[in-house]
C-alpha positions in Angstrom: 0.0 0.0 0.0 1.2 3.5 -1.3 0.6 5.6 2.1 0.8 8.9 0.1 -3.2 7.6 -1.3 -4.1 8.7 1.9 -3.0 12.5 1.9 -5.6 15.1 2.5 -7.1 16.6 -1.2 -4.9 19.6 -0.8 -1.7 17.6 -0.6 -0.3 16.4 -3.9 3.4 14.4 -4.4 5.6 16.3 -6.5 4.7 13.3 -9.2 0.9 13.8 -9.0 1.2 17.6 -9.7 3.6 17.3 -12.4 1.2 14.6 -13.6 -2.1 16.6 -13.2 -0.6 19.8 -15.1 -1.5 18.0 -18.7 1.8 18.7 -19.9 3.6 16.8 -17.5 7.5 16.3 -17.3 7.6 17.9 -21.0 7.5 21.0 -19.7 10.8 20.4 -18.3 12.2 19.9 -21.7 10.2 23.1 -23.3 11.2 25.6 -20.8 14.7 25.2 -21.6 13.7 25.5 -25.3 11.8 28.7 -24.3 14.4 30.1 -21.8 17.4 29.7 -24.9 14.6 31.8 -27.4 14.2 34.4 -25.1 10.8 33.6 -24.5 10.5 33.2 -20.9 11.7 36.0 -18.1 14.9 34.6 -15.9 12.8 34.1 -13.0 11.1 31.6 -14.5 14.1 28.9 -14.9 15.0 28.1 -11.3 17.1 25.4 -10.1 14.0 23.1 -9.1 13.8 22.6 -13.5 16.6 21.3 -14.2 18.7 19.9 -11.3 22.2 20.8 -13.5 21.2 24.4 -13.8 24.2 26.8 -12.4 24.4 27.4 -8.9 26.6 29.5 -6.7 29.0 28.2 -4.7 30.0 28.8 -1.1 31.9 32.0 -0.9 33.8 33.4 -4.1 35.4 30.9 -5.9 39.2 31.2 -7.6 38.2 28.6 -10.7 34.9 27.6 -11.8 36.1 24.4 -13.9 38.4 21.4 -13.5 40.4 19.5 -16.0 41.8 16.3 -14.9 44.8 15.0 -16.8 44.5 11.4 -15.3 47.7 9.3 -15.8 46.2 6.4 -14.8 48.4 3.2 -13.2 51.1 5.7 -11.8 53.9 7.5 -13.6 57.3 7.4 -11.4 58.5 10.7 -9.7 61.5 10.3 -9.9 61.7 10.2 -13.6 59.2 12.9 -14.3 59.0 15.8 -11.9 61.3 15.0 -8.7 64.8 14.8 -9.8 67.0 12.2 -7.4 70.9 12.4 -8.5 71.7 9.8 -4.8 70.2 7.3 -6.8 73.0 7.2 -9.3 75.0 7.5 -6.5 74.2 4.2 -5.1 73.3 1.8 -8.6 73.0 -1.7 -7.8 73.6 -1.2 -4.2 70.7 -1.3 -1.3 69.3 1.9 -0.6 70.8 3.1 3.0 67.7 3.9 4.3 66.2 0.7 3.3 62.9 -0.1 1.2 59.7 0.7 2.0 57.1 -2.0 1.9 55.0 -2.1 -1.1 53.7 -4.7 -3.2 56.4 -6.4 -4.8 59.5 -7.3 -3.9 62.2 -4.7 -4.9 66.0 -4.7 -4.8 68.7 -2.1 -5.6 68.6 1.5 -6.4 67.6 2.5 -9.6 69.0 5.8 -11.1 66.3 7.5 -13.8 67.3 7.0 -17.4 66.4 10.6 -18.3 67.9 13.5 -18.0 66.7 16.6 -15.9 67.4 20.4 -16.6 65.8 23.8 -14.8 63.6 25.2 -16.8 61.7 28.8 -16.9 62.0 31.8 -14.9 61.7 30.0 -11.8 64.5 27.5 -12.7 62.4 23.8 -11.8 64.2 21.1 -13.0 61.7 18.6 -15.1 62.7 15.2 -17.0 63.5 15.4 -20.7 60.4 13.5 -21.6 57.9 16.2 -20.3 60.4 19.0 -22.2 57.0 20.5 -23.7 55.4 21.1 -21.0 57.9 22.5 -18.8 58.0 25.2 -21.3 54.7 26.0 -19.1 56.6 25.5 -15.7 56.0 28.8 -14.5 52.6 28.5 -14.4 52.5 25.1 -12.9 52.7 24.6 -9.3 54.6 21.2 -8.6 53.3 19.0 -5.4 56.5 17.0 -4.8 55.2 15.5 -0.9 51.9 13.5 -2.4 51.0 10.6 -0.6 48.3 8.2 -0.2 47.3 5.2 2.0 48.0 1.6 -0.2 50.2 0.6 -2.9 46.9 -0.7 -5.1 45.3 0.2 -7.7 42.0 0.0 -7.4 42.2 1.4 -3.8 44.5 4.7 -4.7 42.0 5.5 -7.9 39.1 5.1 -5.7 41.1 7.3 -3.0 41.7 10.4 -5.6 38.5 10.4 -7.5 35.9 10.0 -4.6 38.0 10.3 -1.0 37.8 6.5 0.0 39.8 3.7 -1.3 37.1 1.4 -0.2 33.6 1.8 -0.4 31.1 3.5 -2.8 31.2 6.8 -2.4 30.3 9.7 -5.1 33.3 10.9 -6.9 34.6 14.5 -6.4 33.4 15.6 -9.7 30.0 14.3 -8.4 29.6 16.2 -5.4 31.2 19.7 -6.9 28.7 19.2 -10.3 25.7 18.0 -7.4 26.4 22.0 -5.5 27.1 24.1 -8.6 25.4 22.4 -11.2 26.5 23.1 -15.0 26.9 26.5 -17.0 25.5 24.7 -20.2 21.6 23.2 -20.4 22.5 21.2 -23.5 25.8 19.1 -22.1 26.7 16.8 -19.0 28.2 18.5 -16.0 31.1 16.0 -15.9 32.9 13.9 -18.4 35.1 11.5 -18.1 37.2 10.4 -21.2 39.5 7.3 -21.8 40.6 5.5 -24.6 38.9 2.6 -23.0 38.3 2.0 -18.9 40.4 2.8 -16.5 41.1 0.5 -13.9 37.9 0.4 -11.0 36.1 1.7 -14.3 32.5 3.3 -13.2 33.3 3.3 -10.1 35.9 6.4 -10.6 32.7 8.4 -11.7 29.7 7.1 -10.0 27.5 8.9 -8.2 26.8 6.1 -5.5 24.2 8.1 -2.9 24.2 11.3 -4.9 21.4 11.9 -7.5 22.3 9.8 -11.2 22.1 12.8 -13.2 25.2 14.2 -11.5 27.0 10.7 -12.3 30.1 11.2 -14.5 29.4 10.8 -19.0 32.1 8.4 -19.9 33.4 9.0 -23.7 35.4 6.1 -25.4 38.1 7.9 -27.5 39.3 5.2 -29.1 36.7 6.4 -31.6 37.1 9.8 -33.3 33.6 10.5 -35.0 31.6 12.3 -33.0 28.5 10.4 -33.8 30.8 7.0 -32.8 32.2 9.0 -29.5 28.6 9.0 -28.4 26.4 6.6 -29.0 22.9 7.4 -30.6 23.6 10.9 -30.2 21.4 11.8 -33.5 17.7 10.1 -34.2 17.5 8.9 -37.8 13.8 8.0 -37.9 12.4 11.0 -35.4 12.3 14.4 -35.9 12.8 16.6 -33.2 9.1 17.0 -32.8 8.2 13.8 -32.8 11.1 12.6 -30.4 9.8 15.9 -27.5 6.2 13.9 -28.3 7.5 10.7 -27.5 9.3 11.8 -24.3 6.4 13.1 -23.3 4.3 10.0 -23.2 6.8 8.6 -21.4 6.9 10.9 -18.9 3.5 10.4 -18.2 3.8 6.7 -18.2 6.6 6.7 -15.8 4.4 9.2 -13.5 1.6 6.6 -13.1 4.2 4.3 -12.9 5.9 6.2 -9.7 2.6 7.8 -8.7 1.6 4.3 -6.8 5.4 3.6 -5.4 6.2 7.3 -3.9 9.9 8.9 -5.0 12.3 6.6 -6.4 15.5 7.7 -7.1 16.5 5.6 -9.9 13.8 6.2 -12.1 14.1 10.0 -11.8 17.8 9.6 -12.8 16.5 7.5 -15.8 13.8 10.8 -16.4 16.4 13.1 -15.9 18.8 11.6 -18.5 16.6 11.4 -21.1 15.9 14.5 -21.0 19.5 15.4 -21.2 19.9 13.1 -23.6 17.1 15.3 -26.0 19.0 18.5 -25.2 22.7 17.0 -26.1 21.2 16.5 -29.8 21.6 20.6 -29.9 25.4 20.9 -29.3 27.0 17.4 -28.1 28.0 16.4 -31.4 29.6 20.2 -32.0 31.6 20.1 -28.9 33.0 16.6 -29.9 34.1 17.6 -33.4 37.7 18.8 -33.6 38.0 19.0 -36.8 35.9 22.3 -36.1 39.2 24.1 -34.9 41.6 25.2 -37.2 44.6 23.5 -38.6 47.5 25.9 -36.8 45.5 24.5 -33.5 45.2 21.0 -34.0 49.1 20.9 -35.1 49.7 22.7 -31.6 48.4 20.0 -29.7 49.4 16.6 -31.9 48.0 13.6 -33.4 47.4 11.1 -30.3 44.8 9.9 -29.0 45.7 11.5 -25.6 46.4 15.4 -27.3 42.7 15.1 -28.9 41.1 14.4 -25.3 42.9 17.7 -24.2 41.7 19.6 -27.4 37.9 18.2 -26.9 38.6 19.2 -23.0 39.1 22.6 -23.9 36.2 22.5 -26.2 34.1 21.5 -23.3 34.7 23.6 -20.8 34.5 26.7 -22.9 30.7 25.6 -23.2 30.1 25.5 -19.8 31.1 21.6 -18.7 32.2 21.5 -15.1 34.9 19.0 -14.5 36.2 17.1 -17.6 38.7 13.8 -16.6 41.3 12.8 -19.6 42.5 9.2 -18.7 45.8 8.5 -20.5 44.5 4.8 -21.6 43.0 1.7 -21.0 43.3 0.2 -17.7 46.6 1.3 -15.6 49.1 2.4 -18.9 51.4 4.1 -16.8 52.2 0.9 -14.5 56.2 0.1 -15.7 56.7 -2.4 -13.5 59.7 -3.2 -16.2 61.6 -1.5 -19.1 60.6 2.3 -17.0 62.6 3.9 -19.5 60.9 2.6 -23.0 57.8 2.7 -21.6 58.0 6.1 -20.0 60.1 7.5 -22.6 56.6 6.1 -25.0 54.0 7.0 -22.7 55.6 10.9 -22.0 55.5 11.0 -25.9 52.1 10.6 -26.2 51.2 13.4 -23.9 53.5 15.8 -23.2 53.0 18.4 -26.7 49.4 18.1 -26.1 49.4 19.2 -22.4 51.6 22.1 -23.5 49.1 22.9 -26.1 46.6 23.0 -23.3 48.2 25.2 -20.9 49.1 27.7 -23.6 45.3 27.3 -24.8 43.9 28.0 -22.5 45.9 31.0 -21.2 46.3 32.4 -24.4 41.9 32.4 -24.3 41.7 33.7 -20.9 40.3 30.6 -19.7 43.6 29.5 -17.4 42.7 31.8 -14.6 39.4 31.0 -13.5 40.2 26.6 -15.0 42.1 24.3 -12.5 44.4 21.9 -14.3 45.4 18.6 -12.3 47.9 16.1 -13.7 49.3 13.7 -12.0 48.6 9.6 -10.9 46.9 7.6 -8.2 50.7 7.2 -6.8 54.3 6.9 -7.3 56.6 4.1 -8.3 59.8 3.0 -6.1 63.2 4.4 -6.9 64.5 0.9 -6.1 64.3 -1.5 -9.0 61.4 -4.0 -8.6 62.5 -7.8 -8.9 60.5 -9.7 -11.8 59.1 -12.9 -10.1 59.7 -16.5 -11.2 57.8 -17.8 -14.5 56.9 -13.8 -14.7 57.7 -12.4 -18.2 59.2 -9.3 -16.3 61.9 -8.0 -18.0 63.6 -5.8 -15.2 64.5 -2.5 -14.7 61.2 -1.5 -13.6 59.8 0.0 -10.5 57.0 -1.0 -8.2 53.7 1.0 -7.0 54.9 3.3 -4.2 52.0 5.4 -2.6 54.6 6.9 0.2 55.8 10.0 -2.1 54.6 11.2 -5.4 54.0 14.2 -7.7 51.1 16.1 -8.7 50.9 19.2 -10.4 47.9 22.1 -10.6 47.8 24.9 -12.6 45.6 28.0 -13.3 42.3 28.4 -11.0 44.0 30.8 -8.1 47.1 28.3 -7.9 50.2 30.1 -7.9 52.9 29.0 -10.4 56.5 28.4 -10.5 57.1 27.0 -7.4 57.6 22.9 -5.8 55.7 22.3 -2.7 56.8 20.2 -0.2 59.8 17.6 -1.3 59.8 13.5 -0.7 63.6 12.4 0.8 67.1 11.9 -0.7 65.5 9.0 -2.8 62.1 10.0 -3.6 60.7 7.3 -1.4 58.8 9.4 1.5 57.3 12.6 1.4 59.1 13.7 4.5 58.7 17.5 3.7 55.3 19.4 3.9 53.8 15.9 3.3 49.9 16.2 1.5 47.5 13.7 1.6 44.8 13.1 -0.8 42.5 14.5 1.2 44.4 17.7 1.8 44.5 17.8 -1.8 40.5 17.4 -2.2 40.3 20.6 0.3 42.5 22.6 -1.2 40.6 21.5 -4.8 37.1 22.4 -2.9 38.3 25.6 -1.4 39.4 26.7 -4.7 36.3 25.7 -6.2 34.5 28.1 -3.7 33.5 25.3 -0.7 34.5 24.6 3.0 35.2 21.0 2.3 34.6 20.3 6.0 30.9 22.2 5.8 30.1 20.3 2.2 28.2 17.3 3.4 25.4 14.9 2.3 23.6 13.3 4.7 23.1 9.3 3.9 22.3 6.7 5.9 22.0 8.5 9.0 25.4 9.9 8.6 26.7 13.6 7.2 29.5 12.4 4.8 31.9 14.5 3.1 34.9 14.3 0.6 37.3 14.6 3.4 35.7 12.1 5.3 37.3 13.5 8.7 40.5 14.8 7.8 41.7 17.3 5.2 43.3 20.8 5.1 43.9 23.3 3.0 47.5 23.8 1.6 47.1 27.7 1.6 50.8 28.3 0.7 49.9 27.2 -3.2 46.9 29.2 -3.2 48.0 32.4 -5.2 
């Protein structure tokens, strides 16, 4: 028995209304139509409409967008951004300090391959495989002191996109798109790209107890078209028309469907999308078509796979998407566990002119200030050399997963440029200096984003939860 029968006459559910109006849930559809002609007055369109339409945040926020250059399975420090010369000091011997614990068994230090050199004003040293984008150092502000809580992959990708390495929780992306909603009617609030799925797939940018609409848009860039990128994106046998008609009906069926069983939250998320799925025919397949930009443009940011994520990034956030993710590839494609420097030296390549092309993109189009750029990986890898196990078809001179130390870098969005932050030991093993946690990272990312990460909660399950869960704090000294 539905107990909401029983409410007095003047007490309708918020389905029985809608229901009762004639219209029904395709008036949500039309007064977005109306609103972009000009037809209705602003007051009209309030959040309650659309649940992705803009809303303010906190207290005045230094960027209004994310970007999330996601190099996925864990790209080694200490042959990117934190430059160890001890290591060649001690080759093939033990490390005096002694490895760390981590998940495979690891021997004798392991000196990087690549050469480093200061670049910029501000003199940071970077490897020679990121030598495009440390053209940009002195915008960038390098976090050499990282760290996380388990040297797993699955755990540390959980732990930087949604604040626990263990159970469901809604993704950072989530919650910030759930509080501010998106700047564009017509196009998700987050995307995630990847060539593929990384590893922990959905579960990097589901909304678990958050509202489905806010869940993460997952694009497969292995294909380029941008009828392929997204699937059914344009109706063949419908017309416009016809296709608002259809919705229609089937708003009113799913009404009577929810008017006996009260609120259900999956169904509305299934209502919700379809109507963003209507309103993405407008301008999805425009913002997915690079071929749109010109040819000095797409030279500037390459041919890969990786550089077109960063160039549809761009295009996205311009109209108004809130956080966009760019996964480097399927699965974990940074995890050299053997042969570091042909597969760094490989991975680097496919990357680094396209991030420059970004940072220089988006500055050039005034977009850098008020866009936060993150790049970085779930962890670290060991500056010893990991030992291939028997039967293994480990080819040495590798490194294992090390979550003690690591590098991030952020850039734009009130972050101030040209400077390393905090410092991991003579090795690159520990962050023993200013040490930041994933979680102080999510604060400082909120409070740039215009939110007291300890005040941003979402009551579940008899429980106020938050990003930080109960820790976090705000690395004010990068904040410009």
């Amino acid at each position: 028995m539905n107990p909401l029968e029983h409410l007095p006459p003047r007490f309708l559910t918020r389905r029985q209304m809608l229901r009762q109006m004639g219209t029904g849930l395709g008036v949500l559809g039309l007064v977005g139509l109306m609103r972009d002609a000009g037809v209705l007055v602003p007051s009209v369109t309030a959040a309650s409409v659309n649940p992705l339409a803009a809303k303010p945040p906190q207290f005045p926020a230094r960027a209004k967008r994310v970007i999330h250059i996601y190099l996925n399975g864990g790209p080694s420090q200490v042959d990117t951004f934190d430059p160890k010369p001890a290591l060649a000091k001690w080759e093939e011997k033990t490390i005096p300090t002694g490895n760390l614990t981590t998940e495979r068994p690891t021997g004798t230090a392991l000196p990087s391959p690549f050469k480093f050199q200061p670049y910029g004003q501000s003199g940071i040293e970077m490897s020679e495989i990121f030598s495009k984008q440390a053209q940009r150092v002195d915008d960038i502000r390098v976090i050499s002191s990282m760290h996380a809580n388990t040297p797993n992959h699955e755990h540390s990708m959980r732990l930087l996109n949604r604040g626990d390495d263990r159970l469901s929780r809604a993704s950072y992306s989530v919650r910030f798109t759930y509080v501010v909603g998106s700047e564009n009617d017509n196009l998700p609030g987050y995307i995630a790209m990847c060539p593929g799925l990384p590893v922990s797939d959905v579960s990097n940018w589901r909304s678990a107890f958050l509202p489905g609409i806010y869940q993460g848009t997952h694009i497969d860039t292995k294909k380029t078209k941008p009828e392929e990128l997204i699937e059914n994106i344009k109706n063949g046998r419908l017309s416009p028309a016809a296709q608002r008609r259809q919705l229609d009906l089937l708003a009113e069926f799913n009404a009577e469907h929810q008017r006996a069983r009260g609120d259900d939250p999956q169904l509305e998320a299934r209502i919700q999308s379809f109507e963003l799925a209507y309103r993405m025919q407008l301008e999805a397949t425009d913002a997915f078509d690079v071929s749109k930009e010109p040819a000095h443009i797409r030279e500037r940011y390459g041919d890969t796979v990786q550089a077109r994520q960063l160039l549809i990034a761009r295009r996205l956030i311009e109209r108004g998407v809130r956080v966009v993710q760019c996964y480097h590839g399927d699965v974990q494609p940074w995890d050299s566990h053997d042969l570091i420097e042909q597969n760094h030296r490989k991975l680097a390549g496919e990357v680094d002119q396209g991030i420059a092309a970004l940072l220089t993109d988006l500055k050039q189009r005034g977009l850098l200030d008020e866009t936060l750029v993150i790049c970085g990986g779930e962890f670290g890898r060991t500056p010893a050399v990991e030992i291939p196990a028997p039967g293994t078809p480990g080819k040495g001179k590798g490194r294992d997963h090390n979550h003690y130390g690591f590098t991030v870098w952020l850039a734009g969005g009130g972050v101030k440029g040209g400077y390393v932050y905090g410092a991991t030991d003579e090795f690159g093993y520990r962050a023993v200096e200013k040490p930041v946690h994933v979680h102080d990272l999510h604060a400082t990312l909120l409070h740039l984003l215009g939110f007291d990460h300890a005040k941003l909660t979402y009551r579940y399950a008899g429980r106020d939860f938050r990003l930080t869960d109960v820790s976090g704090e705000v690395v004010s000294d990068i904040i410009a």
